[in-house]
C-alpha positions in Angstrom: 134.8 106.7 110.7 136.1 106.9 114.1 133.2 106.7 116.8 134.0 110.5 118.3 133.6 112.2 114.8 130.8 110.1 114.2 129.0 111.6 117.5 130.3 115.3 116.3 128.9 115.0 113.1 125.7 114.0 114.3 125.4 116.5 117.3 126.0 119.0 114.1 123.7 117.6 111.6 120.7 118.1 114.5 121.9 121.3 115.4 121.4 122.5 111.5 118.5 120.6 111.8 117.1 122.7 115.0 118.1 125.8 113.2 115.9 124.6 110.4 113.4 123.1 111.2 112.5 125.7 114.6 110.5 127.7 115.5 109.6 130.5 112.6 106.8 132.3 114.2 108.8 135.2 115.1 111.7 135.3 112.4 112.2 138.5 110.2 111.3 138.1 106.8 114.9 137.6 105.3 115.6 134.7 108.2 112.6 133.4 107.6 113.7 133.2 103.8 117.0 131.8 104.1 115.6 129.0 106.7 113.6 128.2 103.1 116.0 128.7 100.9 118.0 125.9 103.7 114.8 123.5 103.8 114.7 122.8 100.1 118.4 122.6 99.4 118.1 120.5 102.2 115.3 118.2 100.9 116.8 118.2 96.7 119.9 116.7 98.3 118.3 114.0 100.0 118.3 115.4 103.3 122.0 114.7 104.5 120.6 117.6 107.8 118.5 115.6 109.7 117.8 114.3 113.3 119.7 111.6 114.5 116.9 110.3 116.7 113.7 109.8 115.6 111.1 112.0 116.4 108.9 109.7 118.8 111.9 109.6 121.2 113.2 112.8 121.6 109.5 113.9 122.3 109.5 111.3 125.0 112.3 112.3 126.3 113.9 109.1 125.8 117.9 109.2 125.5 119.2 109.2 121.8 120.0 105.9 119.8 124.0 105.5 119.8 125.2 106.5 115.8 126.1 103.7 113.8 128.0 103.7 110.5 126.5 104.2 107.3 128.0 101.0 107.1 126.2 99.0 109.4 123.5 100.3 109.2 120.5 98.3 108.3 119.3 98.5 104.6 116.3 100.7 104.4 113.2 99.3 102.0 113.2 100.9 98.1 111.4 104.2 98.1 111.1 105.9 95.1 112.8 109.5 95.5 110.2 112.1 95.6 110.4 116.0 93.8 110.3 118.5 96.2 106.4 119.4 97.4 105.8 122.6 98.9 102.8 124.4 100.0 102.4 128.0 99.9 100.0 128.8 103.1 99.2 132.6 103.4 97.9 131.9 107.5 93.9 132.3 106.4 92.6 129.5 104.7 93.3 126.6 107.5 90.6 124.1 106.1 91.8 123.9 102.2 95.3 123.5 104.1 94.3 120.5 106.4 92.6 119.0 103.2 95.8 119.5 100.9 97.7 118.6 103.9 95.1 115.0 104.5 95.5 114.5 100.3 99.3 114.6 100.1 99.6 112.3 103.3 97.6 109.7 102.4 99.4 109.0 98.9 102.7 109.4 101.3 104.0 112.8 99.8 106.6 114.4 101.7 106.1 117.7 101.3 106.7 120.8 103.3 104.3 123.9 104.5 105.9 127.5 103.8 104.1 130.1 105.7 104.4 133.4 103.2 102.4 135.6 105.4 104.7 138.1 106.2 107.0 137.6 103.0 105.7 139.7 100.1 108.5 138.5 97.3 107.9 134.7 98.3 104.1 135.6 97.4 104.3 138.0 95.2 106.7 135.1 93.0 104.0 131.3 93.7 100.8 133.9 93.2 103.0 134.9 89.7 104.0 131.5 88.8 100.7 130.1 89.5 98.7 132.6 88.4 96.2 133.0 90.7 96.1 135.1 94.6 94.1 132.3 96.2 96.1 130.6 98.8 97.0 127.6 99.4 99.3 126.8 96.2 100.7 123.4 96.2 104.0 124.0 93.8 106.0 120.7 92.9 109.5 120.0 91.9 109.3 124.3 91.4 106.4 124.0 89.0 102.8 125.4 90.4 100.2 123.2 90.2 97.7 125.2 91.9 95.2 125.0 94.8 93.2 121.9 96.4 91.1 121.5 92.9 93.6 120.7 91.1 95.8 118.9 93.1 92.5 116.7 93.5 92.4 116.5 89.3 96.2 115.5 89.4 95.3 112.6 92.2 92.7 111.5 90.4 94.3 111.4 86.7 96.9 109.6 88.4 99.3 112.4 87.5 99.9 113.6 91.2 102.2 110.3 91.4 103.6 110.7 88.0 105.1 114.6 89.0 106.4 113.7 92.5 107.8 110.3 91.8 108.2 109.9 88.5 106.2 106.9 88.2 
């Protein structure tokens, strides 16, 4: 690929990924929605919308890396690919959060925090599927597991890794 369509295709891949990934404190429910709805097609195809520069340097300030090819790029290390993660977060309940949040890292789960407090279908459909109205919900691959109980039964059965990387 030609090194000036390389640079446009990366300058548009972080833009999607700014529009993304920004700021949602102030988006209208239905914006707020369809930046969702963006994250996990984003994250079941493998996240193809991404930064170009890690985010260490462009909080630093530091000038981007130049784009290489796919090509030349270096091989990365065998990671097994992970289900989708989500956690449902209703904005009250910040210490069962941080410790879902403290669990999921330290196995290395990716996962990603959806605020539902100001969108009643998102809600109204994880406090459905999971059958219960106590937030935070942990829901993998679109299946509920539930809250920080038993996402600590799943880690401890050894199942936790079996759902997310198939292991």
């Amino acid at each position: 690929m030609p090194p000036m369509i390389q640079r446009v295709t990366e300058k548009l891949r972080d833009l999607a990924y700014q529009a993304i990934e920004g700021d949602r404190r102030h988006d209208k429910p239905l914006v707020k929605h369809l930046r969702n709805l963006a994250s996990i097609a984003n994250e079941i195809l493998g996240q193809p919308i991404r930064p170009s520069t890690p985010a260490s340097a462009s909080a630093t300030g530091a000038s981007p890396a130049p784009a290489q090819p796919p090509a030349a790029a270096a091989p990365r290390p065998a990671t097994p690919l992970a289900a989708p993660v989500f956690l449902y977060f209703d904005g009250k309940d910040h210490r069962t959060k941080a410790k879902i949040e403290e669990l999921l890292k330290s196995r290395q789960i990716p996962f990603k925090v959806l605020d539902v407090t100001d969108d009643e279908a998102e809600r109204s459909w994880v406090t459905t599927a999971a059958h219960t109205n106590e937030f935070p919900i942990v829901v993998i691959a679109g299946t509920p597991v539930g809250g920080l109980g038993e996402l600590t039964q799943l880690d401890l059965s050894g199942d936790l890794s079996r759902k997310v990387f198939g292991l």
